[in-house]
SERO-4910 file (N, C-alpha, C, O; in steps of 0.05 Angstrom, whole numbers):
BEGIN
 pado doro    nc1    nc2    nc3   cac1   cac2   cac3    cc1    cc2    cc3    oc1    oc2    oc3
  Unk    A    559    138    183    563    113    197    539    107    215    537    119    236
  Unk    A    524     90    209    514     78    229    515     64    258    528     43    259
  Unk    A    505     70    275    510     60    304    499     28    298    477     20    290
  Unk    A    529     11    308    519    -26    307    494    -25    329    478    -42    322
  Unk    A    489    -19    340    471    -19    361    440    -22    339    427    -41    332
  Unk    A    437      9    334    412      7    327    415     -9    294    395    -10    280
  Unk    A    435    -19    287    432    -43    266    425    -65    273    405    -75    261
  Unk    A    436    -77    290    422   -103    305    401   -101    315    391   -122    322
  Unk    A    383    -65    323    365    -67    335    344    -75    312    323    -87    314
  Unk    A    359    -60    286    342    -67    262    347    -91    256    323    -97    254
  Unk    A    359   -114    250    355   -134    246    334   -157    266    319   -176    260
  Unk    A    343   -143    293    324   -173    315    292   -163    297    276   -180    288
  Unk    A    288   -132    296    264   -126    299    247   -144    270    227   -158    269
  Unk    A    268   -136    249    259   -144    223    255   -172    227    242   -181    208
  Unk    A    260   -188    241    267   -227    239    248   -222    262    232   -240    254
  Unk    A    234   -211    287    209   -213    296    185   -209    274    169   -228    271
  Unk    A    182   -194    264    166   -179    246    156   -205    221    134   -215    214
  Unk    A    177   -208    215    190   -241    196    168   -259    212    146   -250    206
  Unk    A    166   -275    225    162   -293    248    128   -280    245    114   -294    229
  Unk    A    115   -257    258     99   -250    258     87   -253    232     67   -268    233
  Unk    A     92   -245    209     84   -250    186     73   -282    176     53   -292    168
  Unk    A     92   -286    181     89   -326    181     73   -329    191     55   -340    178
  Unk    A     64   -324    221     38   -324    239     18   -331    234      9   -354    238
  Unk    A      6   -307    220     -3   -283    210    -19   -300    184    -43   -300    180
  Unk    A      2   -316    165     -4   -325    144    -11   -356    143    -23   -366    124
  Unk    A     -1   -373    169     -7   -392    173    -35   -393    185    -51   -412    181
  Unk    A    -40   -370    201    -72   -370    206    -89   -355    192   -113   -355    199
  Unk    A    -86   -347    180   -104   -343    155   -108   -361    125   -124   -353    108
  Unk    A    -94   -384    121    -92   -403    110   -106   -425    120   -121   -438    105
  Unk    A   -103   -429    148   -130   -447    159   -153   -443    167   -169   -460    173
  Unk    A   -156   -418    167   -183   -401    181   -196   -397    146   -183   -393    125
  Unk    A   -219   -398    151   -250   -396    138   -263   -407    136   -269   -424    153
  Unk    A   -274   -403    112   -296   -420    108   -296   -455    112   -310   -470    125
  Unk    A   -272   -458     94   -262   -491     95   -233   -485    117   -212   -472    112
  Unk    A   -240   -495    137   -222   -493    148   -202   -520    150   -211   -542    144
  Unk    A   -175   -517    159   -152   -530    156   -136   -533    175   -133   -511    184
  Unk    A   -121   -551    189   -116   -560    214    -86   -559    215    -81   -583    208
  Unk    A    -65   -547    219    -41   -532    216    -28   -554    215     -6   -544    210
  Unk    A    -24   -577    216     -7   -607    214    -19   -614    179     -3   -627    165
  Unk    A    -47   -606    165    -54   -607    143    -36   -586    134    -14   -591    123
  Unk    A    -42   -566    136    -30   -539    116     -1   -547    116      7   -536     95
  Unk    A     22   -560    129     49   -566    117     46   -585    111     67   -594    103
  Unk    A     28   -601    110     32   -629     92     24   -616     63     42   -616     46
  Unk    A      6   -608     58      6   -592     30     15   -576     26     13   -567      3
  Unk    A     30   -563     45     46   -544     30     73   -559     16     81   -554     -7
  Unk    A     83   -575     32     99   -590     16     99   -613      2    118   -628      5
  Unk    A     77   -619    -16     65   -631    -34     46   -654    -21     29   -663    -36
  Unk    A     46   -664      1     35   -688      4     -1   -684     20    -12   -700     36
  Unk    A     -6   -670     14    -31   -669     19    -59   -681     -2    -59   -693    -23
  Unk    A    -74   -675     12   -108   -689    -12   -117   -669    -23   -116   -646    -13
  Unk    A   -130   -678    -57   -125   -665    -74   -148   -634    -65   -144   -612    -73
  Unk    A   -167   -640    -50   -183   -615    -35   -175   -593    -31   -179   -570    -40
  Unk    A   -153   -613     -3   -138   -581     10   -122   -572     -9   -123   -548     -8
  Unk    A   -104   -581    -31    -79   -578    -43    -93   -556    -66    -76   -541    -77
  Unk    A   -126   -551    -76   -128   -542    -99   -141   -513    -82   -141   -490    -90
  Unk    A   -151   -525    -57   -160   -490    -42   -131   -477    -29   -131   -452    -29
  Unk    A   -112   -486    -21    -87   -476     -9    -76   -466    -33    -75   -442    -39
  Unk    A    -67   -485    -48    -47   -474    -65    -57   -453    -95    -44   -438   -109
  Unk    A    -84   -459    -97    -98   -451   -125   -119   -420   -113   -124   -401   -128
  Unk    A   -127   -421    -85   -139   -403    -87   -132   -386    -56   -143   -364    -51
  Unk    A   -115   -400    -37   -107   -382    -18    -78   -373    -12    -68   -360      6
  Unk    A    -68   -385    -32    -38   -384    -37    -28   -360    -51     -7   -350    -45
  Unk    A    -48   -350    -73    -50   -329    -88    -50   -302    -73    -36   -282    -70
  Unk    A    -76   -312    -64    -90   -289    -49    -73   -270    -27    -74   -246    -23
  Unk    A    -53   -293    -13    -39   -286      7    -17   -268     -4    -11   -245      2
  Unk    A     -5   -286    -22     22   -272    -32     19   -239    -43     35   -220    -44
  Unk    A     -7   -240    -51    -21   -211    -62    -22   -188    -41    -13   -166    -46
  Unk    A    -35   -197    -15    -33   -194      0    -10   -174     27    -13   -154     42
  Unk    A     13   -194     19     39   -188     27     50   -170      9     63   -151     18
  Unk    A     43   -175    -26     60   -153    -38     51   -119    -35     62    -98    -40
  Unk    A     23   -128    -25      7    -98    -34     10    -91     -2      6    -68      6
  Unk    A     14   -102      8     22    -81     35     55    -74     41     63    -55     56
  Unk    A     70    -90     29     95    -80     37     98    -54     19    110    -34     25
  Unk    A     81    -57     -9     82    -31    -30     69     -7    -15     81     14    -15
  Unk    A     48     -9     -4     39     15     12     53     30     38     54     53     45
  Unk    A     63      1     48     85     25     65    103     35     61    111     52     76
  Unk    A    116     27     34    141     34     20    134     62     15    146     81     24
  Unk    A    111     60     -3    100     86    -18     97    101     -1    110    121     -7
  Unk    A     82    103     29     80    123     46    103    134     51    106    158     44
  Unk    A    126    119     63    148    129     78    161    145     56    169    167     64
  Unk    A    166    138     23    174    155      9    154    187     -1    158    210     -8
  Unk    A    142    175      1    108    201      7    125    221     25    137    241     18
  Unk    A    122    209     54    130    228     79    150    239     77    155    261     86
  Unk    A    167    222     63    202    230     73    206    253     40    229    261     38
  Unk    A    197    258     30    207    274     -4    189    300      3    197    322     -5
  Unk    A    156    299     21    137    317     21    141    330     43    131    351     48
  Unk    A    164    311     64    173    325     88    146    331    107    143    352    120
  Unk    A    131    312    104     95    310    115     94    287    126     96    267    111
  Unk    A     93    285    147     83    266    163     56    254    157     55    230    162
  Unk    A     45    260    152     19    250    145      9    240    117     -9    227    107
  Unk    A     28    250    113     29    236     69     30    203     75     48    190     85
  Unk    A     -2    192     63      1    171     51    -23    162     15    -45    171      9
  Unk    A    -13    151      8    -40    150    -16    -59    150     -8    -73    165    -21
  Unk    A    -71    139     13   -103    135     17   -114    157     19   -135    164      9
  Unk    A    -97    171     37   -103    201     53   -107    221     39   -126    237     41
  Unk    A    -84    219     19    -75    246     -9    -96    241    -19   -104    264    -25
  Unk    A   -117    222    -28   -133    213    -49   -122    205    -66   -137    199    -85
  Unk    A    -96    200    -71    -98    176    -98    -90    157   -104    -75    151   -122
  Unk    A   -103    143    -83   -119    120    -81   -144    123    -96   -153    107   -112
  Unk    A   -155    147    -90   -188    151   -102   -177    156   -128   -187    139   -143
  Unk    A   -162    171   -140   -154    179   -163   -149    151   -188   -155    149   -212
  Unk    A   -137    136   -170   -132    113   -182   -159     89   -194   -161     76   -215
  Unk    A   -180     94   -167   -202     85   -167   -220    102   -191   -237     91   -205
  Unk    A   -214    126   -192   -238    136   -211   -229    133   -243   -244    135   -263
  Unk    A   -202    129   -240   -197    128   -263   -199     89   -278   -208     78   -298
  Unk    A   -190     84   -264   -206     43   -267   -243     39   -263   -256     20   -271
  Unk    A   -253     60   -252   -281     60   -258   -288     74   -285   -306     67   -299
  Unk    A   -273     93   -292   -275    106   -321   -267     93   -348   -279     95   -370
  Unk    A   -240     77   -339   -240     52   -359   -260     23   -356   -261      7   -374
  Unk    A   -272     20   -337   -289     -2   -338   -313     10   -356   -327     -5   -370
  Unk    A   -317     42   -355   -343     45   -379   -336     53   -399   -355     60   -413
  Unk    A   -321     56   -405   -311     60   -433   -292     44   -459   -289     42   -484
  Unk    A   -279     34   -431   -250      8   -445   -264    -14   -461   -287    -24   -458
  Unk    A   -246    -17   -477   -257    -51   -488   -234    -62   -490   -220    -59   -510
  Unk    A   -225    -76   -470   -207   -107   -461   -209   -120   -468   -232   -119   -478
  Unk    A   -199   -142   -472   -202   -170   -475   -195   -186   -442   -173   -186   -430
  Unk    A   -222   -199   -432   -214   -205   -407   -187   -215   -392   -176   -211   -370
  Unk    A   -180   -234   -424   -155   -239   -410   -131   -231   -407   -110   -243   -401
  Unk    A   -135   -197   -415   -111   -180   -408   -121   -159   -389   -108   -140   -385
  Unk    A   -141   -162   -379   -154   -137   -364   -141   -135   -336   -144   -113   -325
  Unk    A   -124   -158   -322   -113   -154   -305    -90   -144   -313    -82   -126   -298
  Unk    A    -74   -150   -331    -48   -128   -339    -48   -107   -348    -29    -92   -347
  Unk    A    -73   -101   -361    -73    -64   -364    -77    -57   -338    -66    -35   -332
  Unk    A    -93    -69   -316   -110    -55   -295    -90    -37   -285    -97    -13   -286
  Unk    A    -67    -42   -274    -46    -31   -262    -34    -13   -280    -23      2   -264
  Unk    A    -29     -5   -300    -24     15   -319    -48     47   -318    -42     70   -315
  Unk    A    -79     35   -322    -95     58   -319    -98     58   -285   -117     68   -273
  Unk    A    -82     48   -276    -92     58   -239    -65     75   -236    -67     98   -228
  Unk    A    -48     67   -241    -26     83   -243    -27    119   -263    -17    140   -256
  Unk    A    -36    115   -276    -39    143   -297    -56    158   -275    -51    180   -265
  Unk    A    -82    137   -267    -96    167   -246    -92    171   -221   -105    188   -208
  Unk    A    -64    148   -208    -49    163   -189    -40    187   -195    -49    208   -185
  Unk    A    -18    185   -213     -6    206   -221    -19    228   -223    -15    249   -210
  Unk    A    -39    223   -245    -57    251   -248    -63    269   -220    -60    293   -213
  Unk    A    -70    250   -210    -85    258   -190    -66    269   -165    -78    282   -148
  Unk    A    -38    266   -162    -15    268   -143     -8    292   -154     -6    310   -138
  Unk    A     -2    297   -183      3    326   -189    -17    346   -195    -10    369   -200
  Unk    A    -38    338   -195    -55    368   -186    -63    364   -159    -79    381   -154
  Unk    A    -58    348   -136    -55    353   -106    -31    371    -99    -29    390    -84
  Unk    A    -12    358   -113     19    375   -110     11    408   -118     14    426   -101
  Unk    A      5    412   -135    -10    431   -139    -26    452   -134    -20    476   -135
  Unk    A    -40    444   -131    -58    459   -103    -54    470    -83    -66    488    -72
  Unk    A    -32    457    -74    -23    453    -42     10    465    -41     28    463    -24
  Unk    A      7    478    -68     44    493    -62     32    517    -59     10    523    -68
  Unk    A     51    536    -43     52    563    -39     73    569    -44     90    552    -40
  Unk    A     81    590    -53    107    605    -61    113    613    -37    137    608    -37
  Unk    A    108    622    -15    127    637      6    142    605     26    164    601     36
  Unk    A    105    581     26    124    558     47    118    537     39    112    519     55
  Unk    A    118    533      9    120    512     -3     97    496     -1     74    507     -2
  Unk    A    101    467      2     70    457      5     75    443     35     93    428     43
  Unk    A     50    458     53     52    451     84     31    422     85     11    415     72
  Unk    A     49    409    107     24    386    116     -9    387    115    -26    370    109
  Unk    A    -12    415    122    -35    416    127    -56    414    107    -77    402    107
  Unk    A    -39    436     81    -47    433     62    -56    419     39    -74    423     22
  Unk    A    -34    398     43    -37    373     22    -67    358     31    -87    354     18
  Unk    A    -60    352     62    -90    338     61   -106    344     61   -122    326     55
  Unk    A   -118    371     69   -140    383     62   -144    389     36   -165    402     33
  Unk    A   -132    385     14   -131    383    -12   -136    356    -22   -154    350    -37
  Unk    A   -112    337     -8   -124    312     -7   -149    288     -6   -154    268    -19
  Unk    A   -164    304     22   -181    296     24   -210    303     19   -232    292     23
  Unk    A   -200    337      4   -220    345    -19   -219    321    -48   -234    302    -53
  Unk    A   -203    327    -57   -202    305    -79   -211    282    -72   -234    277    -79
  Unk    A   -198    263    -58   -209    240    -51   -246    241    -51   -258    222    -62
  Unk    A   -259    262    -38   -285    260    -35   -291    263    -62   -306    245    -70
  Unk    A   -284    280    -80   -293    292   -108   -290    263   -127   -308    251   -139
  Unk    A   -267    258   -127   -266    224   -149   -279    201   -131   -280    178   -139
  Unk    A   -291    209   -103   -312    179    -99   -334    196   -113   -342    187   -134
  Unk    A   -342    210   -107   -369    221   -122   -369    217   -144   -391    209   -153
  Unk    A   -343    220   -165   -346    215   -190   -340    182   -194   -350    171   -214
  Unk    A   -333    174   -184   -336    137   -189   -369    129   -183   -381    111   -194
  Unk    A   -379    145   -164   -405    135   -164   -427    141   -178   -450    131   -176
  Unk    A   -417    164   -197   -436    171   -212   -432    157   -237   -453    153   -250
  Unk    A   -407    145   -248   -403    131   -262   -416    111   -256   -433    103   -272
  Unk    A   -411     97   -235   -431     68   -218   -462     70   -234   -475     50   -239
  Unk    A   -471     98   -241   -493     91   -244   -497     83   -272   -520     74   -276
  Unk    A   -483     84   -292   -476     72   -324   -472     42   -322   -474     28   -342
  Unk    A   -468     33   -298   -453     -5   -293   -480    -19   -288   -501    -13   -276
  Unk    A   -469    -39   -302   -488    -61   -297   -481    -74   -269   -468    -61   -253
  Unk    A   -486    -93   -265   -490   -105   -227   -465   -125   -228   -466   -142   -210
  Unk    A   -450   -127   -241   -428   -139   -239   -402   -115   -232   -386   -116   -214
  Unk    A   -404    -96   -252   -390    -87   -259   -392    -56   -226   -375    -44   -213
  Unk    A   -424    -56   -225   -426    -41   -197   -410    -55   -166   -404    -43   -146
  Unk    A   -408    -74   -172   -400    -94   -147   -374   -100   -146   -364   -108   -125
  Unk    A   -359    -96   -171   -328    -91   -163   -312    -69   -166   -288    -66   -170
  Unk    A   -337    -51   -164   -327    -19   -154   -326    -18   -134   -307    -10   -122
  Unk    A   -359    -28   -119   -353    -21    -97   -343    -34    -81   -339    -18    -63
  Unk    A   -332    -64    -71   -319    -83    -69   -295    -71    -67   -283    -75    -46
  Unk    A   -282    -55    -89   -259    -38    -95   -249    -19    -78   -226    -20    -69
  Unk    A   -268      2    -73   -263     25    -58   -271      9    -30   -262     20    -11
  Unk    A   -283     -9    -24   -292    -12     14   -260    -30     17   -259    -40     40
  Unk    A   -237    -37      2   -210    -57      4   -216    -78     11   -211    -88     32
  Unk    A   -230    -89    -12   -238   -128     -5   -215   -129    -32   -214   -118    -54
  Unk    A   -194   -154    -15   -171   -156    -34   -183   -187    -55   -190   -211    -55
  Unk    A   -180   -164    -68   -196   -193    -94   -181   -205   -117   -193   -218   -134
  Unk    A   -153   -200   -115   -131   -211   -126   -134   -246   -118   -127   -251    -95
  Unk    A   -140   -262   -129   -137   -286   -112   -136   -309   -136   -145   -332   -135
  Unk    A   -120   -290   -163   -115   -324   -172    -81   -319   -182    -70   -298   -175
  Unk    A    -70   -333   -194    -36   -329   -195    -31   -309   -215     -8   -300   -215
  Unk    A    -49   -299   -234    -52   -288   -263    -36   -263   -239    -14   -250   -241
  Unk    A    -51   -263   -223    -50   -226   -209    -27   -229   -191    -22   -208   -179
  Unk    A    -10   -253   -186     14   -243   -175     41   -241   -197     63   -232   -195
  Unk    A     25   -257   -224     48   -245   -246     49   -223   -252     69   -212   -262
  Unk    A     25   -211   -248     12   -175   -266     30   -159   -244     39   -137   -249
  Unk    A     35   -171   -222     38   -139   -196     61   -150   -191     75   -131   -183
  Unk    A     77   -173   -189    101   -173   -184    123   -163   -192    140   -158   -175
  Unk    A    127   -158   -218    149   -153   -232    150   -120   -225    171   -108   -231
  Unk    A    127   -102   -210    134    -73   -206    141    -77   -169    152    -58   -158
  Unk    A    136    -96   -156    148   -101   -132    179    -97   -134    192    -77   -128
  Unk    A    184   -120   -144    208   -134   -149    226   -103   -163    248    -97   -153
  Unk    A    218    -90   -182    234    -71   -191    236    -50   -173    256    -38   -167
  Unk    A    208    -47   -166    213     -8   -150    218    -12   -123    237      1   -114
  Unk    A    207    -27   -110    221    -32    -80    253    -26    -80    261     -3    -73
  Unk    A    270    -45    -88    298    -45    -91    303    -24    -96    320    -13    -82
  Unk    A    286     -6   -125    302     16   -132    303     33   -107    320     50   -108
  Unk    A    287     34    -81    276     63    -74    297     52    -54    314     68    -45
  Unk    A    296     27    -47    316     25    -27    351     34    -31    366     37    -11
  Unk    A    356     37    -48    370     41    -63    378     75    -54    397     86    -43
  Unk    A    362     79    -62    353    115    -60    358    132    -23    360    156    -17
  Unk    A    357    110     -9    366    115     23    381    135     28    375    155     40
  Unk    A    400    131     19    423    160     18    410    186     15    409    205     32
  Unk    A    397    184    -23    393    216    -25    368    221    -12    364    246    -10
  Unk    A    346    204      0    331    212     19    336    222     44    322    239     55
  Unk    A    362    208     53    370    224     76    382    247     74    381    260     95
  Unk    A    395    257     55    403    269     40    380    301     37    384    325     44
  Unk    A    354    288     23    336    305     17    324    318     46    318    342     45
  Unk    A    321    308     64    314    315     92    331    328    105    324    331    128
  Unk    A    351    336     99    381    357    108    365    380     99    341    381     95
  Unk    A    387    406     95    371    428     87    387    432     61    410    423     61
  Unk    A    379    442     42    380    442     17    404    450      0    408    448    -25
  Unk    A    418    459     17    445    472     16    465    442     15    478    431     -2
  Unk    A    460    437     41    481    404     49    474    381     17    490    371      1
  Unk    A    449    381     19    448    359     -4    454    370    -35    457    354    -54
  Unk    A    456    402    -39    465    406    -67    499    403    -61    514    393    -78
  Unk    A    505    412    -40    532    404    -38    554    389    -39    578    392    -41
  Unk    A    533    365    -38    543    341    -49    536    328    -74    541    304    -81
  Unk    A    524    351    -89    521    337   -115    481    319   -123    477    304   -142
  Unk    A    464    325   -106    444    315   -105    424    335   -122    418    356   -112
  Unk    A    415    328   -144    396    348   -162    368    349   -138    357    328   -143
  Unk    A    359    358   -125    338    356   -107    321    354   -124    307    334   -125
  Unk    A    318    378   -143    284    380   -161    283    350   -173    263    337   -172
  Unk    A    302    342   -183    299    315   -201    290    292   -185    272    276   -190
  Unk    A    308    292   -159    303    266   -144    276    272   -136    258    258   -145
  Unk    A    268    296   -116    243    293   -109    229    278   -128    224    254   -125
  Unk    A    220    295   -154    201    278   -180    203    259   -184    183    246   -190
  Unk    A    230    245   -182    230    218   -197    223    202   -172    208    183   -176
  Unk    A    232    205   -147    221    185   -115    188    189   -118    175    168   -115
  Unk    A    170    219   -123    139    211   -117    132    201   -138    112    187   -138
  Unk    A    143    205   -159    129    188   -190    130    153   -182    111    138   -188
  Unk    A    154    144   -170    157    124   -163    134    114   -147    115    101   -155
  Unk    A    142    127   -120    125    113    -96     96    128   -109     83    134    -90
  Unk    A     82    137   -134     52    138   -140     51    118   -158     27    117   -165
  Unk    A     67     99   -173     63     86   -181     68     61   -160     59     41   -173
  Unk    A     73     56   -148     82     29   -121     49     30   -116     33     12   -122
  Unk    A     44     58   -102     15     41    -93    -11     44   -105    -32     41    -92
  Unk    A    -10     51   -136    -26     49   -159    -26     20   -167    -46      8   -160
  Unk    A     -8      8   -181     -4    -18   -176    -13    -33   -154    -32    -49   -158
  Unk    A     -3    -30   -128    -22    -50   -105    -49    -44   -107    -62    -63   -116
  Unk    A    -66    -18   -100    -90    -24   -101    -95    -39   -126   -102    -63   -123
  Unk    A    -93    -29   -154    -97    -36   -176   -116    -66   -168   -140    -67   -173
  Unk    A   -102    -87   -157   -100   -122   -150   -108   -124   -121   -116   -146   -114
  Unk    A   -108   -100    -99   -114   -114    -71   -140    -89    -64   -148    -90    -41
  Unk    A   -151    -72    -78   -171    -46    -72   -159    -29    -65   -135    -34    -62
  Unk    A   -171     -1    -59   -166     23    -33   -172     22     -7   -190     24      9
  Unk    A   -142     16     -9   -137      7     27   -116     32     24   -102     40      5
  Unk    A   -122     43     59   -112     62     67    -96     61     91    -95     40    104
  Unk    A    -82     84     99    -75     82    122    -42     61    132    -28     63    152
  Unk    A    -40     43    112    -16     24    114      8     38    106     27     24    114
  Unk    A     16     56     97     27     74     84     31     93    104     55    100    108
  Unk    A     17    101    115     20    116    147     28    103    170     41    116    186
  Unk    A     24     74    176     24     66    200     51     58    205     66     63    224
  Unk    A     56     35    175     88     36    168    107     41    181    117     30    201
  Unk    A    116     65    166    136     82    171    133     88    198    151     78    212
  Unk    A    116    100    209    116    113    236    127     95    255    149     99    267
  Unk    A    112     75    259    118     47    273    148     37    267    162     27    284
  Unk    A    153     39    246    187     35    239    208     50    246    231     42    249
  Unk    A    198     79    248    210    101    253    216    105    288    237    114    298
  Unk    A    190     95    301    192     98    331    208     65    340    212     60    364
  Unk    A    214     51    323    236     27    328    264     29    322    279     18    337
  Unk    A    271     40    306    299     46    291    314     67    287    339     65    286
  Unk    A    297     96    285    295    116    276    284    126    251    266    118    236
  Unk    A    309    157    248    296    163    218    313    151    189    305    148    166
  Unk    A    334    148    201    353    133    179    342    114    160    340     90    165
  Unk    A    335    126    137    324    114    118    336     80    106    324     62     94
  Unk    A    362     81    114    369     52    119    362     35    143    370     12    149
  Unk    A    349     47    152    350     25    182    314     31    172    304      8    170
  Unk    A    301     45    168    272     43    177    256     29    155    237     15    161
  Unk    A    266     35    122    248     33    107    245      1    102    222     -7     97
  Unk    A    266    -20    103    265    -53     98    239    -58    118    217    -69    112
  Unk    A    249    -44    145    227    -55    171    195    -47    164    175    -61    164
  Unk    A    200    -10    157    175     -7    132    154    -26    117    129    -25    115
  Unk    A    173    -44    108    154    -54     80    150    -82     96    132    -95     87
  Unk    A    163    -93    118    149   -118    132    123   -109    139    101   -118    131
  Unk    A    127    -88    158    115    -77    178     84    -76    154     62    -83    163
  Unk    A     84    -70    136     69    -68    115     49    -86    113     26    -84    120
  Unk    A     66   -107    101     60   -139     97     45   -146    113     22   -151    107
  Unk    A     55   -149    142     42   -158    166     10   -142    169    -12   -152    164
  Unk    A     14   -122    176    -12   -106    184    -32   -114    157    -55   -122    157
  Unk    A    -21   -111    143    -47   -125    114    -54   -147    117    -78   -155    114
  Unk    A    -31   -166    126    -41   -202    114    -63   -201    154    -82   -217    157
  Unk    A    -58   -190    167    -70   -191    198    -97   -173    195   -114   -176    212
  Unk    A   -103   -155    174   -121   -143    171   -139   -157    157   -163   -156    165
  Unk    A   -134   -168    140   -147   -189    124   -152   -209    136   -175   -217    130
  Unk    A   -139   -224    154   -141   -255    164   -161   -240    195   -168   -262    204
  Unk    A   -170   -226    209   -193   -212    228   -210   -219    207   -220   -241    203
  Unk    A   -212   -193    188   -234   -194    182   -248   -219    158   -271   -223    152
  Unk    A   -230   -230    151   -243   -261    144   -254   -277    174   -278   -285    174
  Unk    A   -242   -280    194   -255   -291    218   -271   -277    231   -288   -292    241
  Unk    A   -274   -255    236   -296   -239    247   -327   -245    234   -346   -249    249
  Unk    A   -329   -245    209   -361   -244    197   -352   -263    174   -343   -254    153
  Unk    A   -357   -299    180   -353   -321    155   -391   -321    151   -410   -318    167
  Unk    A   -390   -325    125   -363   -328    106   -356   -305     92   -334   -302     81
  Unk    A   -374   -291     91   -364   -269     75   -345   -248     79   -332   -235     63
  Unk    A   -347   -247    110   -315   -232    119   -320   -199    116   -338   -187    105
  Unk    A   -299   -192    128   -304   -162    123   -283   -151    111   -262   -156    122
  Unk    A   -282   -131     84   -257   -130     73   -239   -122     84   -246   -107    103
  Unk    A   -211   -126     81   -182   -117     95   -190    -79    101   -195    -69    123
  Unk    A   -188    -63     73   -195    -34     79   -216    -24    103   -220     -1    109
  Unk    A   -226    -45    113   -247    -30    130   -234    -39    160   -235    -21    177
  Unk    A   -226    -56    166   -206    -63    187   -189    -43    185   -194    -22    197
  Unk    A   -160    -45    166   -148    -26    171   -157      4    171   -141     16    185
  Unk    A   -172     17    162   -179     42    171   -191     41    203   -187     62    215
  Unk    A   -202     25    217   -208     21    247   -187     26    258   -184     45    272
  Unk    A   -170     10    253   -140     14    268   -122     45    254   -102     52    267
  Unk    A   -126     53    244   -115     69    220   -125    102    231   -110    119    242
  Unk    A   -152    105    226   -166    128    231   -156    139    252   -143    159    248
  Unk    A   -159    128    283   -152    132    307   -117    146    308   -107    167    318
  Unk    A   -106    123    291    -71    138    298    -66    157    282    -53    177    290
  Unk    A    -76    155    253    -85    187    233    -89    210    249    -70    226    251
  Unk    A   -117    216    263   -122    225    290    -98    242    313    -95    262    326
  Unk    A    -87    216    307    -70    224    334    -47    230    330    -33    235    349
  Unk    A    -35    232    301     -8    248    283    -20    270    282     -9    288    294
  Unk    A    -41    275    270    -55    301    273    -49    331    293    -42    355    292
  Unk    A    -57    310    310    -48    323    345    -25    335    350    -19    358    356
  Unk    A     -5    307    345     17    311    348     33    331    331     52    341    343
  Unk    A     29    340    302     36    353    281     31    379    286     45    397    277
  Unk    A      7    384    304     -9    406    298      9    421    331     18    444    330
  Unk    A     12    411    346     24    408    368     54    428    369     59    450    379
  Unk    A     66    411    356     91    414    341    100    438    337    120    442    324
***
């Protein structure tokens, strides 16, 4: 049973969060290069605007945004189910490396694949996903011990071995690319979200729309899995299965987002935590606020650094790691503390 208290605390928070997002997205829709005067942006948004604004709003920042929103609510999703199955506070893709995993393996199909351009955005998310995976189970890997299983500490220092090892190997690949093909690698790994026409919210929506729900879904035996192992077989919970089938999940959630928005980090960490110190740990009350909390910090990370340095802007991944690094840092502390 839930306390009504901290339900309503979760609802005001989620319909602030809501509100912020809108913000968030209304000023980043009028801010850049061509900029747009917020009595314009609802006249075209609801059809009556000039054909200018109506083909940059709706044709090329409309996209961008919604991409935006999906690939960050996916990264916090993915983290919090990261943290909560690895029982690691510090588990997020960017961190674990695979994010990089994902990246070396889409730089390995860019030299070798032969696509047809106009499916290259719907495989993209298929080979970013295979070298999550890959790459999640030989971190898992590494980082188990038979006497205490796999410790926080372990994973990311494993983590963030790997991660270094597949940027090295994406850049040595880099050196096989021609100057197109070098520039949306690296474009890739610094999280300049380059999803920005509608092709890429048909390619990445339909794994939103499916795995979100499912994981939400999953609340119970997560809370469930965070008991001690006795209570949740007791009730009938296969642990070994659920664990596998929740990180296969949440490595495919944020394989898919970068896939369409880069290696962006750290959203996946900040998430949860921030949701967690509003609601608690109750995976029903934290994880919905999770995947706002997501949304927001991406579409605000993105809309800085488009205003900070026009026109070219500074990609979303490098903002959020500013904000990111520091509180990484400071779980650290706290973990190590502990």
């Amino acid at each position: 049973m839930i306390d009504p208290k901290l339900k309503y605390k979760q609802w005001i928070s989620m319909a602030i969060v809501v509100i912020l997002i809108l913000l968030a997205c209304a000023w980043s829709m009028t801010a850049g290069d061509y900029k747009m005067s917020v009595g314009t942006f609802f006249k075209t948004l609801f059809g009556f605007g000039e054909y200018t604004d109506s083909l940059i709003l709706l044709q090329f920042r409309m996209p961008r945004m919604l991409i935006t929103i999906l690939a960050g609510a996916a990264l916090a999703m993915s983290g919090a189910i990261l943290q909560s199955v690895t029982r690691n506070p510090l588990a997020e893709p960017g961190i674990l490396g695979i994010n990089a995993g994902s990246g070396f393996f889409i730089a390995l199909f860019i030299m070798i694949g032969q696509v047809n351009a106009d499916s290259f955005i719907y495989v993209l998310p298929i080979i970013s996903t295979i070298g999550g995976i890959v790459t999640a189970l030989v971190i898992f890997a590494f980082s188990y011990n038979q006497r205490s299983g796999i410790t926080p500490a372990s994973m990311v220092l494993v983590g963030v071995g790997m991660a270094a090892a597949l940027s090295g190997g994406s850049l040595t690949l880099m050196s096989k690319f021609d100057k197109d093909q070098s520039e949306f690698i690296a474009s890739w790994y610094a999280g300049n979200i380059w999803g920005d026409e509608w092709s890429f919210v048909i390619a990445f929506l339909p794994w939103v729309i499916v795995l979100i729900p499912f994981l939400l879904l999953k609340s119970n035996v997560l809370n469930l899995l965070n008991t001690h192992p006795h209570i949740a077989k007791g009730v009938g919970v296969k642990i070994e299965r659920e664990r596998i089938v929740l990180l296969i999940v949440a490595v495919i959630l944020s394989s898919t987002a970068v896939s369409v928005a880069g290696a962006i980090g750290f959203i996946g960490l900040m998430g949860p935590h921030i949701a967690k110190s509003i609601v608690g740990p109750r995976h029903q009350l934290f994880l919905p606020l999770s995947v706002l909390l997501g949304a927001f910090l991406l579409v605000l990370s993105d809309t800085v650094g488009k205003v900070i340095l026009q026109p070219s802007g500074i990609p979303a991944g490098i903002i959020v790691a500013i904000i990111g690094a520091p509180y990484f840092l400071y779980l650290m502390y706290k973990t190590k503390s502990v």
